[in-house]
PLY file of the C-alpha trace (Angstrom):
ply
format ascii 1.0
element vertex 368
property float x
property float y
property float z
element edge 367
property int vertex1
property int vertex2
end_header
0.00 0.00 0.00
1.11 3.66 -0.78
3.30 4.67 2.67
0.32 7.53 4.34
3.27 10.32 4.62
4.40 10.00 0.52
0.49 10.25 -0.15
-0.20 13.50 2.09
2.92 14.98 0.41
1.32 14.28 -2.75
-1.87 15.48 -2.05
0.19 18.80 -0.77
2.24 18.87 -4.29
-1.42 18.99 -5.81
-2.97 21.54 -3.88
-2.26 24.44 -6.34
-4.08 22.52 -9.38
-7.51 21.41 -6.94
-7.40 24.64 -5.10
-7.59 26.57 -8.89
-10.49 23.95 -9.90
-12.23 24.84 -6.27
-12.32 28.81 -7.48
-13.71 28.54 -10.59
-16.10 26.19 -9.47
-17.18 28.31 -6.96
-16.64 31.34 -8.89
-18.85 30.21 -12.18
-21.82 28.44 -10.33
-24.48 26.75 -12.65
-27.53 25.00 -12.07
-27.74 20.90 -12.19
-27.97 18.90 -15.65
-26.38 22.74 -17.02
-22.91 22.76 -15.70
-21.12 22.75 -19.17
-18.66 24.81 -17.94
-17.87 23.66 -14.46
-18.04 20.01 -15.45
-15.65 20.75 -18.79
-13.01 22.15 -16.29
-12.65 19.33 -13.78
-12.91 16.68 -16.55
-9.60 18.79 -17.74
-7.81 19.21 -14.67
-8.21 15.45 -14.23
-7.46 14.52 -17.78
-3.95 16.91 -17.13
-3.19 15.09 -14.28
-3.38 11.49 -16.20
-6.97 10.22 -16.12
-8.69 8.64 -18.51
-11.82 10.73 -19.47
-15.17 9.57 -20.54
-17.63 12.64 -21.00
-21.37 12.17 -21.45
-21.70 9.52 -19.87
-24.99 7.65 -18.52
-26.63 10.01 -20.90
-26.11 13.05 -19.21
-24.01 15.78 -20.73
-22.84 16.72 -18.26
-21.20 13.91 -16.77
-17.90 12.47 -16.86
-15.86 9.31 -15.83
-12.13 9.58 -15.37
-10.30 6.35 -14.36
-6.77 6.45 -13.53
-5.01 2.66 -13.63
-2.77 1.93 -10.72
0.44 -0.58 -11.41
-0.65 -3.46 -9.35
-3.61 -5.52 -9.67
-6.18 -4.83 -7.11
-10.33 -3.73 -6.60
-11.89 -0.57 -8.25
-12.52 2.71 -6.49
-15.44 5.32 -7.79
-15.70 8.96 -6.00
-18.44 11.35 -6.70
-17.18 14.55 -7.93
-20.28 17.47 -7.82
-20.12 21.01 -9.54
-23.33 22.43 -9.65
-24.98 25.43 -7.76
-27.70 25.69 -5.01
-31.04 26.95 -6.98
-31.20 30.20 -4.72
-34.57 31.12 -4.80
-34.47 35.31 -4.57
-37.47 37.71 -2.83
-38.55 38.91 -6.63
-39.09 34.96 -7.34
-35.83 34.61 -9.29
-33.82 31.74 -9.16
-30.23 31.88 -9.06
-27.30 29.85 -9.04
-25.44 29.84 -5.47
-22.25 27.99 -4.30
-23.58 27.65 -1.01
-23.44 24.25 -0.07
-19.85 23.26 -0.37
-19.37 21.75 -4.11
-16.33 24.45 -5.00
-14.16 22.69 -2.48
-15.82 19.10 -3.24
-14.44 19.28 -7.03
-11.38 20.82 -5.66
-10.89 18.26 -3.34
-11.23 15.03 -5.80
-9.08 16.77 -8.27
-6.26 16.99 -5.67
-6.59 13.29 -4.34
-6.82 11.72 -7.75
-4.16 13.82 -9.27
-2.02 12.94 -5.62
-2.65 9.17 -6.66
-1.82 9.84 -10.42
1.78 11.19 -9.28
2.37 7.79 -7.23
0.57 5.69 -10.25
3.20 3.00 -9.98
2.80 1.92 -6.52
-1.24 2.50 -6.71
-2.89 -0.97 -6.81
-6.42 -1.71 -8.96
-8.40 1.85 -10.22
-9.45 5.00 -9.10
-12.44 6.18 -11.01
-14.09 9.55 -10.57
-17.51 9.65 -11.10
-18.82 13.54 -12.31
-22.34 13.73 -10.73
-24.43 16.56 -11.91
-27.74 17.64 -10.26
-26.85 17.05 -6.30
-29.48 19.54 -5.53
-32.87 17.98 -5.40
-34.93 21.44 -5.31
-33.04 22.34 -9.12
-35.73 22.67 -11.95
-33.98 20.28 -13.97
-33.19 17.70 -10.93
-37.39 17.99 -9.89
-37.45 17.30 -13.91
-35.09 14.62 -14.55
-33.57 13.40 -11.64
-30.26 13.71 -9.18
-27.05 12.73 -11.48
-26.22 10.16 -8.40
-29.24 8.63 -9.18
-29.03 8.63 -12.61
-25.52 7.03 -12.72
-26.83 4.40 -10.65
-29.89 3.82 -12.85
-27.19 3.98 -15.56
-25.25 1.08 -14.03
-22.13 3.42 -13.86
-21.31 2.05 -10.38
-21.78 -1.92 -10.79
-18.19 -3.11 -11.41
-17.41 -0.37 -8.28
-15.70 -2.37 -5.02
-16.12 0.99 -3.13
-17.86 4.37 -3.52
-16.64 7.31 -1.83
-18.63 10.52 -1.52
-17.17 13.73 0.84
-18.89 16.51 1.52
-18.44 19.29 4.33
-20.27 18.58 7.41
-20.14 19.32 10.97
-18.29 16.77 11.88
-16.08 14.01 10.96
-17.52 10.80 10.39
-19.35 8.30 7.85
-23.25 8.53 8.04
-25.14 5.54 9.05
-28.54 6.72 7.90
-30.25 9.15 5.50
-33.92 9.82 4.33
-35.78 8.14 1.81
-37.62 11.30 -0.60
-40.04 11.05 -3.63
-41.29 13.67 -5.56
-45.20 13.24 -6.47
-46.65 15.57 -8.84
-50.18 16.04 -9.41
-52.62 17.87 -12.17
-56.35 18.65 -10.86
-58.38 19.83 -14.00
-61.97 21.39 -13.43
-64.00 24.59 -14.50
-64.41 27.67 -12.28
-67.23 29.02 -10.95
-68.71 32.36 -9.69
-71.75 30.96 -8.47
-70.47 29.55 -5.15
-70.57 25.51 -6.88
-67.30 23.54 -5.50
-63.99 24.40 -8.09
-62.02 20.91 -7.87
-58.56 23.00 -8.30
-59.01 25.06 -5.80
-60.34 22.48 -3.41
-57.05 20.28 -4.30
-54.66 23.18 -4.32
-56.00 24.33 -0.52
-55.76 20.02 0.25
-52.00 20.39 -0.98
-50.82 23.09 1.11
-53.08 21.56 4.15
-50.72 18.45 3.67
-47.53 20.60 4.29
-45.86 18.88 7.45
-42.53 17.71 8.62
-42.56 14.64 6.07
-44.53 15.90 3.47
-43.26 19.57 2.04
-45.13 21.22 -0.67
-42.77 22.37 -3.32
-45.23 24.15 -5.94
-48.76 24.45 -6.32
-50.07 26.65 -9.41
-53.19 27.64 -10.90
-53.46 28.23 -14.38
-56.95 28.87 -16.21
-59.42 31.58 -18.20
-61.15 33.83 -15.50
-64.51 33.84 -16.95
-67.08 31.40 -15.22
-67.13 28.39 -16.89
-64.20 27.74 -18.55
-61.12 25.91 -17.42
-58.97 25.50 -14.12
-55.82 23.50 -13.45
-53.72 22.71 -10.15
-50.58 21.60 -10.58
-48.60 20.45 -7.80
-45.21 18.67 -6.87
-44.35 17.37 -3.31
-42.03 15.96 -1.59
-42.73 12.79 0.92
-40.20 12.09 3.13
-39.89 8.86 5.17
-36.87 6.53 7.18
-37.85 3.01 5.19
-39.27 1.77 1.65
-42.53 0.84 3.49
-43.10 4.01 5.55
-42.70 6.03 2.19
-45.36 4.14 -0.10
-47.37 4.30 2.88
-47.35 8.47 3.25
-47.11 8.63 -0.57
-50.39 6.71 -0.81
-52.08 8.99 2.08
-50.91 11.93 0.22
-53.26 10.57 -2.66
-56.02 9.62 -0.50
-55.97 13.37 0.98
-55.96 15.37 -2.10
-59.25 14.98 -4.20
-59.48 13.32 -8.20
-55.96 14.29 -9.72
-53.80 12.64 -12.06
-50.66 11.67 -10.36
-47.08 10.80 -11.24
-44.35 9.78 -9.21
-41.06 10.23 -9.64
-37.70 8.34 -8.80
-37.00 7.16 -5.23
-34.42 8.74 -3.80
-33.25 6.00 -1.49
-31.77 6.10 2.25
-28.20 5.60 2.19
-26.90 2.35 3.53
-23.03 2.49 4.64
-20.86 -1.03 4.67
-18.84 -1.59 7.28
-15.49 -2.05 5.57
-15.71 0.92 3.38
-16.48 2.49 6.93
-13.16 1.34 8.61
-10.94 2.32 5.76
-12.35 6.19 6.19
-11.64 5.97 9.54
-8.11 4.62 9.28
-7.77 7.75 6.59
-8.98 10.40 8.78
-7.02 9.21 11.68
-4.02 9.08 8.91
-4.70 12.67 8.34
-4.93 13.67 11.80
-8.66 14.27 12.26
-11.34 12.74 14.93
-13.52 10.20 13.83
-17.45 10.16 14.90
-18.14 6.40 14.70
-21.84 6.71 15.92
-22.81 10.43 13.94
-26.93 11.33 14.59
-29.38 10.39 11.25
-29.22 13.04 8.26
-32.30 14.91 8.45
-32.33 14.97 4.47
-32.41 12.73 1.46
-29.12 12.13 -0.50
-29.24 10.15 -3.80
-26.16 8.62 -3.07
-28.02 6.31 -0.76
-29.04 4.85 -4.58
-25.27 4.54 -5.22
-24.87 2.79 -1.59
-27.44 0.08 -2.51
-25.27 -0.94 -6.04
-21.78 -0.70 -4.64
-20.08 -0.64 -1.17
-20.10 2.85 0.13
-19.39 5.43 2.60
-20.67 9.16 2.48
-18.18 10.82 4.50
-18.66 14.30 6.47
-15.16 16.90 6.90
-16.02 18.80 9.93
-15.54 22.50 10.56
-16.34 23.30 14.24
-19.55 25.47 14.01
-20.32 23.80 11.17
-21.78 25.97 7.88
-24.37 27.98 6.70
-25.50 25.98 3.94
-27.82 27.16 1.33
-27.31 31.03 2.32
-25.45 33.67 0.98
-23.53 33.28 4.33
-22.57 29.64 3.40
-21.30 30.97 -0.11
-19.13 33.51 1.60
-17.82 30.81 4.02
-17.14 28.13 1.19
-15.02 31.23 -0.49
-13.05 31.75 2.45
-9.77 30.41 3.99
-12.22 27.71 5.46
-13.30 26.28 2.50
-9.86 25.65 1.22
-8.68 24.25 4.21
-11.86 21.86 4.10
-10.68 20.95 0.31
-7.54 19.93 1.34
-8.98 18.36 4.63
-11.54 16.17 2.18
-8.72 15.42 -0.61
-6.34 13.87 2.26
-8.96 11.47 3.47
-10.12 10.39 -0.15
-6.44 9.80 -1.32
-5.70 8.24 1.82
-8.98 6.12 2.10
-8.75 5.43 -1.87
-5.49 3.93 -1.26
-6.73 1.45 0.82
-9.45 0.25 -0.45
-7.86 -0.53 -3.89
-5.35 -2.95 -2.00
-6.58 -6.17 -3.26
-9.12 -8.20 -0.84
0 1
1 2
2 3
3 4
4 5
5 6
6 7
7 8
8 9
9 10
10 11
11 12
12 13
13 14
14 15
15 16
16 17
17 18
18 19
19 20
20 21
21 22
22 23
23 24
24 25
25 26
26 27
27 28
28 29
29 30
30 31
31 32
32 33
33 34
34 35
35 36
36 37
37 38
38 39
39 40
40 41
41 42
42 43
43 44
44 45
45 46
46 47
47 48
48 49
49 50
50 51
51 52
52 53
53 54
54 55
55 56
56 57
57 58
58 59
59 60
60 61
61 62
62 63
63 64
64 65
65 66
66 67
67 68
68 69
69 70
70 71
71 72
72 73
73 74
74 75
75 76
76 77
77 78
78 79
79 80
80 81
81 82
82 83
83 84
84 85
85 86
86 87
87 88
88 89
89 90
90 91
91 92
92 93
93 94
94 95
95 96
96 97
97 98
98 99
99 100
100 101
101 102
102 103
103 104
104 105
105 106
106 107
107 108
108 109
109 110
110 111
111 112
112 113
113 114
114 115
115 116
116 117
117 118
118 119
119 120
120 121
121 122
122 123
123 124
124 125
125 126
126 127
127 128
128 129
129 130
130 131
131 132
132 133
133 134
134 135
135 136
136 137
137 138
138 139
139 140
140 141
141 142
142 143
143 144
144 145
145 146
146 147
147 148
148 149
149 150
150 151
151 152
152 153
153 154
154 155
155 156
156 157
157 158
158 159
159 160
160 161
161 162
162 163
163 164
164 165
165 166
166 167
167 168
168 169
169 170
170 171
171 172
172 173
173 174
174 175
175 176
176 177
177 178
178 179
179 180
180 181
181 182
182 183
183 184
184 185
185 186
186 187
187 188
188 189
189 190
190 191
191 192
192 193
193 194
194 195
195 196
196 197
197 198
198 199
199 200
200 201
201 202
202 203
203 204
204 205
205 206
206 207
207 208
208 209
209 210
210 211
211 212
212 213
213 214
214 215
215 216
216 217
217 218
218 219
219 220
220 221
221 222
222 223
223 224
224 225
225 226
226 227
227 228
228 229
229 230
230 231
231 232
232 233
233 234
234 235
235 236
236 237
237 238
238 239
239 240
240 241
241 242
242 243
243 244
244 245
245 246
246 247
247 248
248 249
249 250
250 251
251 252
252 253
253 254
254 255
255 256
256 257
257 258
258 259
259 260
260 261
261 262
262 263
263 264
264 265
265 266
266 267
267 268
268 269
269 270
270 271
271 272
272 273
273 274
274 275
275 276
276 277
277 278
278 279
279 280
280 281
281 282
282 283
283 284
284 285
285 286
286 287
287 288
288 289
289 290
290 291
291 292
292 293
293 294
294 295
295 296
296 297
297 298
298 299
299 300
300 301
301 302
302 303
303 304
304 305
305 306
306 307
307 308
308 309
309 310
310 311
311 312
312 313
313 314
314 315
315 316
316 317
317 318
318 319
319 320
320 321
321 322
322 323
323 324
324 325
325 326
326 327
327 328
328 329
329 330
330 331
331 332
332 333
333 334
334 335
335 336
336 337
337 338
338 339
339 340
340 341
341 342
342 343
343 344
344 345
345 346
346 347
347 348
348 349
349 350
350 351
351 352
352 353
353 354
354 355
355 356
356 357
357 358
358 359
359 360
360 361
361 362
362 363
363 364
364 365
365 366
366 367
């Protein structure tokens, strides 16, 4: 296995190269399943430092696979690499692309651990392959459209011939998480005719259904009316919601309330966004990395309060979704967050995240 102290000097040599792919990240943010530009720079800055690139892939255009071939023979590695921007929702009803949730110093971070590995190619064993995920944020127009880019890889089969799957983001603390949400998005369409005599107006009656539904597991996303305003003539509710549950079973079960509470309708469902389940090996090679790096290790970290689609990744390959911890944590999804992710303290949590990839990487392409 690479020695831990040539592999943190290699990660240090490559700091300049993830810490430039961390500002422009940050610095051009785009919104998912539209990050030409984000997504064409990493793929570069990987390709430069040796990778083999593969754009496009799982029919997304904005994805990528890079693999870099180690020496010896030994078990493949994937790593989610994200790019895109927070869809920041502004007071006028604009939406606007936001680095606020920590994906400058993500794609900063897996540049400089794969291109640390690259530079010590010929005592790596097995693969390294970086996965380019588009779409991590669920509430993105084209993510409530199409669907999270983990999930779509997954779908795509992207990650079956994966031993391990590594995905780092900033967190409050350092650790692998044990448990995540399980999320669908329903959408509905109520069609009726309105009326200015007082008679019943299905839409409306569905629409005030939806937003009486809003609750800790269930969270309205968009309801809209659209029809003519003379009586008589048409009205339509269109909805989308998002059902929240801990297990498979609990979710079909508040998905098919949800139906029961909101009158006529034609519904859709979307994809499952599934709760992430971690594997105990994959587990104990992050720790071994982060104690390698000099960090503290949370081995029993509280539930996620939120949905990831990695947890779809996590059910195809062995995985951990690993949290770098700041002490006060971050203001995600704020202007506030943006500023923070800019700062001295987001490229210190690059480099933090980059160590324990390269490091846990290393391990886990040893052969079994």
């Amino acid at each position: 296995m690479i020695d831990d102290g040539a592999l943190l000097a290699a990660v240090e040599a490559a700091t300049p190269a993830g810490l430039d792919v961390m500002r422009f990240v940050h610095a051009n943010p785009e919104l998912a399943h539209e990050e030409h530009r984000c997504s064409a720079y990493v793929a570069d800055a990987l390709e430069r430092a040796g990778l083999v690139l593969e754009r496009g892939v799982g029919g997304m255009e904005t994805a990528f696979s890079a693999t870099l071939e180690g020496a010896r023979t030994g078990r493949t590695v994937g790593i989610v690499c994200l790019y895109d921007g927070v869809a920041a929702v502004r007071p006028d009803g604009s939406i606007e692309a936001v680095h606020s949730c920590g994906h400058g110093p993500i794609a900063g971070a897996v540049t400089m651990a794969a291109a640390a590995l690259a530079s010590l190619r010929d005592q790596l064993a097995g693969r390294v392959r970086v996965i380019g995920c588009p779409a991590d944020e669920i509430h993105a127009p084209e993510t409530a459209e199409r669907g999270g880019g983990k999930l779509l890889s997954a779908a795509a089969g992207l990650w079956d011939d994966v031993d391990a799957a590594l995905y780092a983001h900033p967190e409050f603390i350092d650790t692998v998480s044990l448990q995540s949400r399980w999320l669908r998005r329903e959408h509905v369409v109520v069609a009726g005719a309105r009326s200015l005599n007082g008679r019943p107006e299905p839409p409306l009656q569905a629409a005030a259904e939806i937003v009486g539904a809003n609750a800790l597991d269930v969270m309205v996303e968009r309801v809209a009316l659209d029809g003519d305003v003379e009586e008589g003539t048409g009205l339509v509710c269109r909805a989308q919601v998002l059902v929240f549950a801990d297990a498979l079973d609990e979710l079909e079960q508040r998905c098919a309330a949800l139906r029961r509470v909101v009158s006529g309708g034609e519904w859709r469902s979307g994809p499952t966004v599934e709760g992430v389940r971690p594997d105990e090996a994959v587990k104990r090679a992050v720790a071994e990395a982060m104690r390698a790096a000099g960090r503290d290790f949370v081995a029993d970290p509280p539930p996620l309060p939120f949905a990831t689609d990695f947890g779809n990744v996590s059910r195809r390959a062995p995985a951990a979704l690993i949290g770098i911890g700041r002490p006060g944590g971050w203001a995600f999804h704020s202007d506030e967050g943006a500023a923070q992710f800019a700062s001295a303290d987001g490229e210190a949590a690059a480099v933090a995240t980059a160590q324990v990839l390269a490091l846990a990487a290393a391990r886990l392409t040893e052969p079994a």
